[in-house]
N, C-alpha and C positions, 0 to 999 in steps of 0.2 A: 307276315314276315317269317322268313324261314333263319333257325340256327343251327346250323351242325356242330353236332355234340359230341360224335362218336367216329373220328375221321378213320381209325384204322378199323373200325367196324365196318364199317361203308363198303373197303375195300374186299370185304369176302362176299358183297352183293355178286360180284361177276363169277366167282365160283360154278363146280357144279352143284347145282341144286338139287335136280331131278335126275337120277342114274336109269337108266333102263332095266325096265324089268327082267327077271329070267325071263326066259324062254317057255319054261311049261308055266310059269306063274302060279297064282296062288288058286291051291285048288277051291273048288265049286263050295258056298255055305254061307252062315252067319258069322260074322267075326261081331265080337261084341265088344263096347269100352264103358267100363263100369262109370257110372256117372255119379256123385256127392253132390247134390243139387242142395242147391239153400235159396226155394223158391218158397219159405214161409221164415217166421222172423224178420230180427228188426234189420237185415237190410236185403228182404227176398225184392227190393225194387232193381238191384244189382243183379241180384241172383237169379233170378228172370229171364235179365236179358245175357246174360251168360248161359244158359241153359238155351234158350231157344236159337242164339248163333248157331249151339253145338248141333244142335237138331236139324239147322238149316245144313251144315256142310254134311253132315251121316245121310241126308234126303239126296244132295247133291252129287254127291259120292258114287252113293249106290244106282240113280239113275242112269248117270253117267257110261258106267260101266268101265270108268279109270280104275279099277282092280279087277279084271277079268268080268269073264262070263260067268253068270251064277253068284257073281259075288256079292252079301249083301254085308253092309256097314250100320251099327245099329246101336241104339245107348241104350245100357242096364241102367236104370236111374235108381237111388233109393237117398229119402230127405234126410239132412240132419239138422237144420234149421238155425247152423253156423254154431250147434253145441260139439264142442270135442268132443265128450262122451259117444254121442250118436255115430258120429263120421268115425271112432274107430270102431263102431260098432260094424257101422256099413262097409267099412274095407276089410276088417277079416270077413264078413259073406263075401266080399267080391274076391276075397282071397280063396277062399274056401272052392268056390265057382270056377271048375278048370274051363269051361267055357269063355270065360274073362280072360281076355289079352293082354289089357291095360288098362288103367283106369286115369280117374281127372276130378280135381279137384277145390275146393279151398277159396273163402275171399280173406276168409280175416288168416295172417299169419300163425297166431300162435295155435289151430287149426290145422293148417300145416307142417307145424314145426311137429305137431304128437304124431302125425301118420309116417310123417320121415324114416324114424325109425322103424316103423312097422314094414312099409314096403321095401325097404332096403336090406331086412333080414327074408322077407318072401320073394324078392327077386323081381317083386312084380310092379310092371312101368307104371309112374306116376306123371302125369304132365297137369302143373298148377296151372290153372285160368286166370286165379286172382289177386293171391298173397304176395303181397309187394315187399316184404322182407327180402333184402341180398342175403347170397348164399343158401339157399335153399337148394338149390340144382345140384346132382352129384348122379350123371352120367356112369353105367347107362345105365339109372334106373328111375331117378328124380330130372325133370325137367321142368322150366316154368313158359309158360307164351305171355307170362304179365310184362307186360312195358313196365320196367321200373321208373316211380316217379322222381325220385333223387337230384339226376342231374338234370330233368327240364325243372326240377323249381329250382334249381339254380338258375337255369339259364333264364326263365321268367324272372325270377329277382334283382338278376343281374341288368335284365332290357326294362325294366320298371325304373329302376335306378338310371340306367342312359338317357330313357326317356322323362321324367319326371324330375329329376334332378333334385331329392328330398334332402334334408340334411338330418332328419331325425325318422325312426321308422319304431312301432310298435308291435306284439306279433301275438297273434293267438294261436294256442295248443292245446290238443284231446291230451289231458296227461294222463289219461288210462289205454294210451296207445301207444306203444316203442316205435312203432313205423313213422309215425307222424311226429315225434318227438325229436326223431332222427333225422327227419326232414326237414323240418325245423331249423335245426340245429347247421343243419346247412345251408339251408337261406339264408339263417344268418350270418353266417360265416362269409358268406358272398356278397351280400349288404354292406358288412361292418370295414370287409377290406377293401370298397369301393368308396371309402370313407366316411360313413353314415351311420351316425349314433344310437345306439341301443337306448329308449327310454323306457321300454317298458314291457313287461311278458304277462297276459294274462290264461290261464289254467282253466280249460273247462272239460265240464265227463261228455262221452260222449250218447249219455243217458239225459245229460240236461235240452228243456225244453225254453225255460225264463234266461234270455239273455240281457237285461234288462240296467242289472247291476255292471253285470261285467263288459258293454257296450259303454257304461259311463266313467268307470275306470279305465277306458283303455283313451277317452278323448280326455278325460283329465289329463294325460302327459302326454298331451296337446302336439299329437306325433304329424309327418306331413304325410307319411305313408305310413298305411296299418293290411302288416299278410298274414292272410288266414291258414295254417295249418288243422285240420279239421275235418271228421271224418263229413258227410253231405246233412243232415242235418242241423248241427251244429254253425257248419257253414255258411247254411241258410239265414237261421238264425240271428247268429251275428252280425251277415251280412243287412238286414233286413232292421234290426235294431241302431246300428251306426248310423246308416239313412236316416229312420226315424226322431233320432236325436241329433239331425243335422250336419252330421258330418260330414262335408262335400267334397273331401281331399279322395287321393287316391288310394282305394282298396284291392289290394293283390290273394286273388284268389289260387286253388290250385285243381286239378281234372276233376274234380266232384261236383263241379258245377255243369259240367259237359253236359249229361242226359236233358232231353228236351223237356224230360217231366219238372226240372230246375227252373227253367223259362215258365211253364204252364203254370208253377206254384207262385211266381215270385213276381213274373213282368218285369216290367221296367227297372222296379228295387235291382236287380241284377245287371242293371248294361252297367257297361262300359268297365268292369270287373274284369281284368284281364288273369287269364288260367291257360296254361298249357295243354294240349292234345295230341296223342299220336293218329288219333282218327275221327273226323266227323263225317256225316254223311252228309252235311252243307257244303263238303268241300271236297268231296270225291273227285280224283284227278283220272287214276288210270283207268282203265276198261277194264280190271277185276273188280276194282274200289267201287264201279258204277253198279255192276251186275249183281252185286254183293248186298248193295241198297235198293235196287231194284228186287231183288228178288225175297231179303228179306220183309221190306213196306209189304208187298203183295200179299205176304203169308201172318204176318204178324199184326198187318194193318199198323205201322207206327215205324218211322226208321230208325234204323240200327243205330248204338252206340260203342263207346270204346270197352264196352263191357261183351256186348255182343259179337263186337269183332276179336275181341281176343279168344272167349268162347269157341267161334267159328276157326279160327288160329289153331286151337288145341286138334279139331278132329282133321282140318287139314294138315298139319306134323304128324298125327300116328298114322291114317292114309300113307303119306309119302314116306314113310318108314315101311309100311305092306309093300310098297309095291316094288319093292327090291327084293321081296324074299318069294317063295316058290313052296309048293306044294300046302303042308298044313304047317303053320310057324308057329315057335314055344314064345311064352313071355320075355325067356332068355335071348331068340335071333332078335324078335321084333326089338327090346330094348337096346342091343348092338347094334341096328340097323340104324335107326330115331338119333344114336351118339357121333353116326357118319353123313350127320346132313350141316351142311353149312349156311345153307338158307332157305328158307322156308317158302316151295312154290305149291300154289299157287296162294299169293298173299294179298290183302288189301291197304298196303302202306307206302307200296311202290319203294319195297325193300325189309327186308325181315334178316336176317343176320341171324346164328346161331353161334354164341360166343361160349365154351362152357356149359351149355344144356340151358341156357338164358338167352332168349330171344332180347333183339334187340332193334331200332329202328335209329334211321337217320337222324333225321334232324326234330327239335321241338318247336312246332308250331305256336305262335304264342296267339289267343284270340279272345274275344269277348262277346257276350249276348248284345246285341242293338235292340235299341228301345222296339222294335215292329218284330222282335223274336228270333231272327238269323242269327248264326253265327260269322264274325268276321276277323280278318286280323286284325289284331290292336297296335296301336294304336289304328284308327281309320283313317284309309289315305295315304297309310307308309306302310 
């Protein structure tokens, strides 16, 4: 089942997208994008596959030969293992490195909230992969290709409520996370004015392992629907202890359950949990969305997710930001150029919207793991 969320967003899909390049185009070389990879730590399973999208499109790119002849696309990568300290470490080198064009960044926000300031005083382009915090973006220098999750868990909470018809709902939260608290906070919001009483909030870190106790606190107020705000562990967790202690109402999850490594850890404990998506590769419609899974399965051996695809998102936006400009281009054109794109081609979502330096997509998907591992729309059969 499809919701559209974003109707005057939609509207700048028909724009142009892709301008013609000059004429002499961008001379013969390496253009490079510094890359802040967070492929160790506790969430390099994200980081991963973030990092190897990005790798797939810079592969793509430059075989391609969609920037000229001679021209090669390539990531400077250095770890910081989702420590602030590290990641400003990493952006003043990439700062320092006039060979760097632009760089890319960040899952956890407040990660990207520190480098903000730094590249916005060096001039030098940022495009976020992963920080879901709004307002990060501040053209042309900060850009984000993260699907903000905000409004599809509204719209998930909202179609849970249509469909389930609860009269009481309980709700778990990382309270060591603003993003998710935030998110939260408007699920609720959505919940509560669809007429459906708050019984109960339970608090977890997103360092906790034992969700033991606070699974039986949350069926203590004996709620008819219980949604999980939480980062993918905790998630898990949760989800997996409710089951356990028999709770067979309905539990609303939200896009952290998406990677197929959630299904591999979990089985069946996960169906019918229904979570929002702006991308699966079970559900590839267009012939980029196909090519996209196709070609990452091939090289990664494992398909892509909505971590990957947004990854691949970032080096397709600075790509279609090059290939407007001509001869050798400063941080400065490229960043101007990346501020005059209205939609983001070639995309895997069958619509990408530039609203603000904030990617944006149509409609939210809503769907759930089935007991045999597929992904489907939820409820199944509508």
């Amino acid at each position: 089942m499809r919701i559209c969320w974003r109707m005057a967003a939609a509207l700048l899909i028909g724009g142009a997208a892709m301008p013609a390049a000059h004429a002499d185009g961008l001379a013969a070389g390496d253009y490079r994008i510094g890359f802040v990879t967070e492929n160790t730590g506790p969430i390099a399973f994200a980081g991963l596959s973030y990092y190897h999208g990005a790798q797939l499109a810079a592969e793509e790119i430059t075989a391609s030969g969609r920037l000229g002849a001679g021209v090669k696309l390539t990531l400077a990568d250095k770890e910081s293992g989702s420590d602030p300290a590290r990641a400003i470490q990493d952006m003043h080198q990439f700062i320092a490195d006039r060979s760097i064009l632009a760089t890319s960044c960040c899952i956890l926000s407040a990660v990207a909230g520190s480098l903000k300031p730094i590249v916005l005083g060096a001039g030098m382009p940022l495009v976020i992969f992963g920080a879901t915090a709004p307002g990060l973006p501040k053209p042309p220098v900060v850009y984000s290709m993260t699907i903000l999750p905000g409004p599809k868990d509204v719209a998930t909470a909202q179609h849970a409520v249509e469909v389930m018809h609860p009269k009481t709902a309980a709700y778990f939260v990382s309270a060591d996370n603003d993003a998710f608290k935030a998110r939260m906070a408007a699920g609720q919001h959505a919940v509560e004015a669809a007429g459906v009483k708050t019984v109960g909030v339970v608090s977890v870190l997103s360092s906790d392992t034992d969700f033991t106790a606070p699974a039986t606190q949350a069926i203590g107020y004996a709620p008819d629907m219980i949604l999980v705000y939480t980062t993918q562990t905790p998630a898990e967790g949760i989800i997996a202890a409710l089951r356990a202690r028999g709770y067979a109402k309905t539990i609303v999850g939200n896009d952290v359950l998406s990677p197929a490594t959630v299904f591999k850890k979990m089985g069946a404990t996960v169906a019918d949990v229904p979570f929002p998506i702006s991308f699966s590769a079970a559900l590839a419609a267009t012939p980029e969305a196909k090519a996209f899974v196709a070609a990452y399965t091939k090289k990664f051996d494992a398909p892509p997710d909505i971590y990957s695809a947004q990854g691949y998102q970032v080096v397709q936006f600075i790509a279609q930001g090059l290939h407007v400009l001509s001869g050798k281009p400063t941080r400065e054109s490229l960043g101007a150029a990346l501020a005059q794109i209205k939609s983001v081609e070639p995309n895997v979502y069958g619509g990408e919207p530039m609203v603000d330096g904030q990617a944006e997509t149509k409609d939210t998907v809503i769907v759930a793991w089935t007991k045999d591992g597929a992904i489907a729309p939820w409820p199944s059969g509508k």
